[in-house]
C-alpha positions in Angstrom: 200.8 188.3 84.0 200.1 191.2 85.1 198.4 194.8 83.4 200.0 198.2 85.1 198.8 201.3 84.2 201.6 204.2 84.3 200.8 208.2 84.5 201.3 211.1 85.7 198.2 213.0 86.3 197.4 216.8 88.0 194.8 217.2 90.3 191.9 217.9 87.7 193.1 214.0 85.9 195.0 216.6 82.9 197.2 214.2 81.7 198.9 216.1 78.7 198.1 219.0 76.1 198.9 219.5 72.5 200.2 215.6 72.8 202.8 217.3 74.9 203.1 216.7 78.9 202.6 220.1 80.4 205.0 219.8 83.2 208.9 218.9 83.4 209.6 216.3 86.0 212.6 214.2 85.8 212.1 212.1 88.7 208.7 211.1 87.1 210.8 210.1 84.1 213.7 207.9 86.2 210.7 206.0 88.0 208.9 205.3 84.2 211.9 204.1 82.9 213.0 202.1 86.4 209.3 200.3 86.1 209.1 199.7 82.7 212.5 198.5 81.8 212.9 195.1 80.2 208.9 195.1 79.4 206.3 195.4 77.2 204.9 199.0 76.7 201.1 199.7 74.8 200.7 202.8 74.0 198.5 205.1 71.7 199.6 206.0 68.0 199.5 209.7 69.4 201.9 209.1 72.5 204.2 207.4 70.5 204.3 210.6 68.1 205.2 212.7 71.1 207.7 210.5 71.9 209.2 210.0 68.9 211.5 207.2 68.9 211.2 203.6 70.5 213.0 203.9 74.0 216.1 201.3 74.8 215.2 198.5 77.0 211.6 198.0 76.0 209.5 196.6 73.5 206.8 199.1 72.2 203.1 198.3 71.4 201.8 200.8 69.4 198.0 200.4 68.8 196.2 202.0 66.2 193.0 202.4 63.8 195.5 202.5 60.9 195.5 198.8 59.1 198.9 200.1 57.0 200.7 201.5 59.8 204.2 199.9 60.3 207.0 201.7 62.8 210.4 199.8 62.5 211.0 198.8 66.1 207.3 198.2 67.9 204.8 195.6 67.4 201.7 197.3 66.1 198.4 196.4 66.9 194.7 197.5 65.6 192.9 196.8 69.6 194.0 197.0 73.2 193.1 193.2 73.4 195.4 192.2 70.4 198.1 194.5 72.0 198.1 192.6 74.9 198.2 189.4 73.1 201.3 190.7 71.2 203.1 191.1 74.8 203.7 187.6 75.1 204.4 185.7 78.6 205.5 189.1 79.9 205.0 188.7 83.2 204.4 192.9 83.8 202.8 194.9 81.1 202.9 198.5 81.0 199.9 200.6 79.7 201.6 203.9 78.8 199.1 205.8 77.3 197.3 208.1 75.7 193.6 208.9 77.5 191.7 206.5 75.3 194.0 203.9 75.9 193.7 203.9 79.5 190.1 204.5 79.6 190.1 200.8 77.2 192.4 199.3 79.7 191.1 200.7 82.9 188.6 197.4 83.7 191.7 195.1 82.6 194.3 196.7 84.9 195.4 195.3 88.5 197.9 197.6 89.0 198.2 201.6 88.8 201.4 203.5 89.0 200.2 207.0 89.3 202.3 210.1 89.8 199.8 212.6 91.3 200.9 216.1 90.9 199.8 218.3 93.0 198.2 220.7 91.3 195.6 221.5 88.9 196.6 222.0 85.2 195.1 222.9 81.9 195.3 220.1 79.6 193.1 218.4 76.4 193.8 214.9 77.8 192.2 213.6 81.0 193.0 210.1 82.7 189.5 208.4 83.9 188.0 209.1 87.6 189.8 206.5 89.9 187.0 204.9 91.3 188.3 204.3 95.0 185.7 200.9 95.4 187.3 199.2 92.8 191.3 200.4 93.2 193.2 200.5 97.1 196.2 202.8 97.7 198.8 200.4 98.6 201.5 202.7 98.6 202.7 206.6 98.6 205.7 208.7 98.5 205.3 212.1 98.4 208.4 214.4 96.3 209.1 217.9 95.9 211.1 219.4 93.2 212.9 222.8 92.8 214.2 222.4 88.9 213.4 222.8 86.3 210.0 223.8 87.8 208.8 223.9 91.5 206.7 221.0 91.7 204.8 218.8 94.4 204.1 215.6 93.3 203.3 211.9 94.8 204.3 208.7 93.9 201.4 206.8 94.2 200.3 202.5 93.9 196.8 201.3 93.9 196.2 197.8 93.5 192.5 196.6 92.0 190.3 195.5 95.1 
């Protein structure tokens, strides 16, 4: 099995603001749903608000401090480690989000998916410092986009060392 982390971060590690993501980049969106497809997602009560619905394909872990919570459609968890536990024989598991969900899962991780964009943005979420002894850059692509904004951004794998 393996734990992959997937997000799209600015230069500063903003990774979203008023639960919202503070940029518009489709191509960010086609490669999340290419990698995630036909797997297990964990994700944060609060990022599945701001999505607001359980996306086709995928099966949804919600985790959350809320013993009562039930969503029709995701497998809800009350820890990271349950979540994962939830996912089955899953061979790729997807940590979507939010910030305290990847700061939890960032010692558990062997893979991250990052989408670096290319500049710095004001946010209230921050992904944690990628700490360059531990993780290797296996492989990037860098992208530029015109619509809906103008926007540099890199598609970006690191592998744990």
């Amino acid at each position: 099995m393996s734990l992959c982390i997937i997000v799209a971060l600015s230069k500063n590690r903003t990774i979203g603001i008023d639960n919202q993501l503070p940029w518009r980049c489709p191509e960010d969106l086609k490669r999340f749903k290419a990698l995630t497809m036909g797997h297990h997602m964990i994700m944060g009560r609060k990022t599945f608000d701001s999505i607001g619905r359980v996306l086709p394909g995928r099966t949804t872990v919600v985790v959350t401090r809320d013993e009562n919570l039930a969503i029709e459609g995701c497998l809800v968890a009350h820890s990271l480690e349950q979540a994962i536990t939830l996912c089955g024989n899953d061979d790729e598991i997807f940590i979507v989000g939010g910030a305290q969900i990847y700061r939890q899962a960032m010692d558990l991780a062997d893979t991250l998916h990052v989408t670096e964009i290319q500049k710095e943005v004001r946010g209230d979420a921050h992904f944690p410092e990628i700490d360059r002894e531990k993780w290797q850059e296996t492989s990037r692509q860098p992208h530029h986009q015109s619509t809906p904004e103008p926007l540099e951004f890199h598609f970006v794998t690191y592998r744990r060392r």
